[in-house]
KOLKE-962370 format. One line per field, with one value per residue: residue number from 1; x, y, z of N, C-alpha, C in turn. Coordinates in Angstrom, 1 decimal. Atoms other than C-alpha are relative to their C-alpha. Example, Ala and Ser with C-alpha at 12.3 -4.5 7.8 and 13.67 -1.06 7.14 Angstrom:
BEGIN
i	1; 2
n_u	0.9; -0.9
n_v	-1.2; -1.1
n_w	0.0; 0.0
ca_u	12.3; 13.7
ca_v	-4.5; -1.1
ca_w	7.8; 7.1
c_u	0.9; -0.8
c_v	1.2; 1.1
c_w	0.0; 0.8
! end
This chain:
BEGIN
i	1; 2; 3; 4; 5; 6; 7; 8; 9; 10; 11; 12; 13; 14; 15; 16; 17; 18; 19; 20; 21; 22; 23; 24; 25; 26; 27; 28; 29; 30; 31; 32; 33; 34; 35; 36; 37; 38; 39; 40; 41; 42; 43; 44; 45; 46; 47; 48; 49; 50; 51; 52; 53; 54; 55; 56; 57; 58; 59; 60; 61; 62; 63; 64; 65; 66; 67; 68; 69; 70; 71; 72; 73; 74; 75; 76; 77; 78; 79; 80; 81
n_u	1.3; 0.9; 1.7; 0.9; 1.0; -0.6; 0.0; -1.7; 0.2; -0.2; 0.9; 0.6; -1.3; -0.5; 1.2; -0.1; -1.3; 0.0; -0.7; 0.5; -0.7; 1.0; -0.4; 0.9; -0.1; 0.7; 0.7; 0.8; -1.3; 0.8; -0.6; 0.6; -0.3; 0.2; 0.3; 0.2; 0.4; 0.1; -0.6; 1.0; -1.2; 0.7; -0.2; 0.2; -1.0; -0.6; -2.1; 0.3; -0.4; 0.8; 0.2; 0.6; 1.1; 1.1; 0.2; 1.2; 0.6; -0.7; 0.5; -0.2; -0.5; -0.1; -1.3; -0.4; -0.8; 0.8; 0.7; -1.4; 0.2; 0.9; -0.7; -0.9; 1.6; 0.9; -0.8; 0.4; 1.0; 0.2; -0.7; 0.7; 1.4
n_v	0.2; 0.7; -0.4; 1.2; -0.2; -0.3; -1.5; 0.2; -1.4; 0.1; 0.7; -0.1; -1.5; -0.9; -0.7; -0.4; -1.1; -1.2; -0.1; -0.1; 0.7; -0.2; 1.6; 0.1; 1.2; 0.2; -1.3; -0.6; -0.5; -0.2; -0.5; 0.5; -1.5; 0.1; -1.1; 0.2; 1.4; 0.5; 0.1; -0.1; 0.2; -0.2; 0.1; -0.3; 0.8; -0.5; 0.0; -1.1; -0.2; -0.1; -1.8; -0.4; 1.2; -0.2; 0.9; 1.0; 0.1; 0.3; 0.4; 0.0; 1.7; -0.8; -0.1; 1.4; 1.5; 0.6; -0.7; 0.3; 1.1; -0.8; -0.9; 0.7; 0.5; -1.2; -0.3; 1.3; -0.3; -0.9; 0.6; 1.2; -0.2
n_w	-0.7; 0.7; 0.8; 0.3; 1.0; 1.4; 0.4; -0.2; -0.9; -1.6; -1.5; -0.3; -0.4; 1.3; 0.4; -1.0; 0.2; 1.1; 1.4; 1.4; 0.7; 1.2; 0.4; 1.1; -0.1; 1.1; 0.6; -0.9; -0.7; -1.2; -0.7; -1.9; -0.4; -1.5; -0.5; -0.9; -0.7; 0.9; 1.5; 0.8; 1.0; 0.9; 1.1; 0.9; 1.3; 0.8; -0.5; 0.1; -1.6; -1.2; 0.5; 1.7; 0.8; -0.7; -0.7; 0.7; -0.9; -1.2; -0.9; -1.1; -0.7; -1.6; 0.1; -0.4; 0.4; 0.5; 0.9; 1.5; 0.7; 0.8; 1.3; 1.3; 0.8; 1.1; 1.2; 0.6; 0.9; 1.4; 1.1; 1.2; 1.0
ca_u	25.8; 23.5; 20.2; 17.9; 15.6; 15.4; 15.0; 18.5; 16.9; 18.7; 17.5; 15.7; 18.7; 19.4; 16.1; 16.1; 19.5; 17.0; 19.1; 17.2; 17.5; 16.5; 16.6; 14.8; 14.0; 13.2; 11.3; 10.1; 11.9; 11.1; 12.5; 11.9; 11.8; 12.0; 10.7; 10.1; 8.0; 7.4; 8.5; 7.2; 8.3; 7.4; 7.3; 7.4; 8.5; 10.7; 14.9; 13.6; 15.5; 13.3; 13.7; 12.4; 9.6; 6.0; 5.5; 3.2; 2.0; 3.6; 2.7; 3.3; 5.2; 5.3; 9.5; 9.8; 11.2; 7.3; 6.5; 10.0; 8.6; 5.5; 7.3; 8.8; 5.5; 4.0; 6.6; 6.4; 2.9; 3.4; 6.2; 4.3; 1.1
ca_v	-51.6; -54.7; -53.9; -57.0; -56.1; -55.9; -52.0; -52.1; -49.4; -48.9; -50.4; -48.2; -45.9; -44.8; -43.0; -42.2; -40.3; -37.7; -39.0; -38.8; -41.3; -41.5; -45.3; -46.8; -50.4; -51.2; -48.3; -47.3; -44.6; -43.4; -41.2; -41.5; -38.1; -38.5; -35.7; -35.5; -39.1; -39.9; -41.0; -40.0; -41.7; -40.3; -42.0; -41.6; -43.4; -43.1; -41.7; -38.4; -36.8; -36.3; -32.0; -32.4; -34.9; -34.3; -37.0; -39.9; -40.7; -40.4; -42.3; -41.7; -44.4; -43.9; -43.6; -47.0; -50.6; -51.5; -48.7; -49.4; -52.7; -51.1; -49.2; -51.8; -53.9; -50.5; -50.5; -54.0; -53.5; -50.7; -52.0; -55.4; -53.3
ca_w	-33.5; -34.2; -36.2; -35.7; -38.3; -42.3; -42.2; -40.9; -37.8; -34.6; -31.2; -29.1; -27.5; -30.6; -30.6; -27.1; -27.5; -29.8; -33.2; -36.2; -38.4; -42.4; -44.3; -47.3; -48.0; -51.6; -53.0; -49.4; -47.8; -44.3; -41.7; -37.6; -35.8; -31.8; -30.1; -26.3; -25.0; -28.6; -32.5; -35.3; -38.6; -41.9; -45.4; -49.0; -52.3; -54.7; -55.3; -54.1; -50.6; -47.3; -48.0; -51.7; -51.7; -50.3; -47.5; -48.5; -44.5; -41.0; -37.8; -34.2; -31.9; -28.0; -27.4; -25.8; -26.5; -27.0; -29.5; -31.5; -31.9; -33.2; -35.3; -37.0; -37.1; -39.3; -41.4; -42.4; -43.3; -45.5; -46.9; -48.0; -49.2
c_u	-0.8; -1.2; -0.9; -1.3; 0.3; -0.1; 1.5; -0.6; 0.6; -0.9; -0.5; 0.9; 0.3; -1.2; -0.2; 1.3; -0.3; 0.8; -0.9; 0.7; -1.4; 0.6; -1.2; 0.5; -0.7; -0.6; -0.6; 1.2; -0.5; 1.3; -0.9; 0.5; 0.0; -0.3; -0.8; -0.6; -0.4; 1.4; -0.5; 0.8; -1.1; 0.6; -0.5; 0.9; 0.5; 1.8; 0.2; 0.6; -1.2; -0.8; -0.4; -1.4; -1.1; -0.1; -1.4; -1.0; 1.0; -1.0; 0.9; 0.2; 0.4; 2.0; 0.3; 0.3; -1.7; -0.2; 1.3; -0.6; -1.2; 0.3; 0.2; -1.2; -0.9; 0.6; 0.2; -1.2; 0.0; 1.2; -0.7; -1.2; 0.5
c_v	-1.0; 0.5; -1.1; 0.0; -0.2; 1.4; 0.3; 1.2; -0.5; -0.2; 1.7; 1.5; 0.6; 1.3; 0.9; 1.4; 1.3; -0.3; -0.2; -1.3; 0.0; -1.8; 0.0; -1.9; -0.3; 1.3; 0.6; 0.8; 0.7; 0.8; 0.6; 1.6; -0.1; 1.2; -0.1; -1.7; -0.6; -0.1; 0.2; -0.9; 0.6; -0.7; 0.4; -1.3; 0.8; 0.6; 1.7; 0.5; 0.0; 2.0; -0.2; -0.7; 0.4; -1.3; -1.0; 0.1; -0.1; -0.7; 0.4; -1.3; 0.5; -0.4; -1.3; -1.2; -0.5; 0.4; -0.2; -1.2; -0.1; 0.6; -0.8; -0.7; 0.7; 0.0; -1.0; 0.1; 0.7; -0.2; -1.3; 0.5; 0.4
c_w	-0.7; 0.2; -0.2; -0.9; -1.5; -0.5; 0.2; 1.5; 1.4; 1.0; 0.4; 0.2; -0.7; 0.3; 1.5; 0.2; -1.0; -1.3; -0.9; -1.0; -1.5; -0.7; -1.1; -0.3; -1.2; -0.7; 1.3; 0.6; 1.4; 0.9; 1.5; 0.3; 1.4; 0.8; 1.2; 0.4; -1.7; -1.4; -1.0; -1.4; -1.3; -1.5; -1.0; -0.8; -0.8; 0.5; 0.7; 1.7; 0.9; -0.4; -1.0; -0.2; 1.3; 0.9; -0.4; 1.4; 1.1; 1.5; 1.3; 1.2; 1.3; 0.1; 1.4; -0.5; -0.8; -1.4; -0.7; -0.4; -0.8; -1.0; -1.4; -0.3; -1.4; -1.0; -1.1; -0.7; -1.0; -1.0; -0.7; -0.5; -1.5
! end
């Protein structure tokens, strides 16, 4: 499956098919949660799993093509801050 991004995150269907997905980009690590018309993704830093590490901040992304692209816009920010 092509990943047009540098988070490496599946397109849209991925998310829509409810899959869960967990990823990390440099010291950022982040995991997308889909749950009914939304997405939530939650990050943290560090080598620490998802189950062991307190969550740094999560955001909410409406479960469409626009809000995946939102997604990834957010994620870029808090990855260059």
């Amino acid at each position: 499956m092509a990943k047009p991004n540098d988070f490496d995150i599946p397109r849209i269907f991925y998310f829509e098919s409810m899959n869960i997905f967990t990823g990390s980009r440099g010291n950022l690590n982040f995991r997308i949660v889909p749950e009914g018309d939304k997405m939530t993704v939650y990050i943290w830093h560090g080598f620490i799993c998802s189950e062991l590490t307190e969550m740094e901040d999560s955001h909410e992304f409406a479960l469409t093509k626009e809000g995946h692209g939102e997604m990834l816009a957010w994620l870029e920010s808090v990855y260059s801050a």
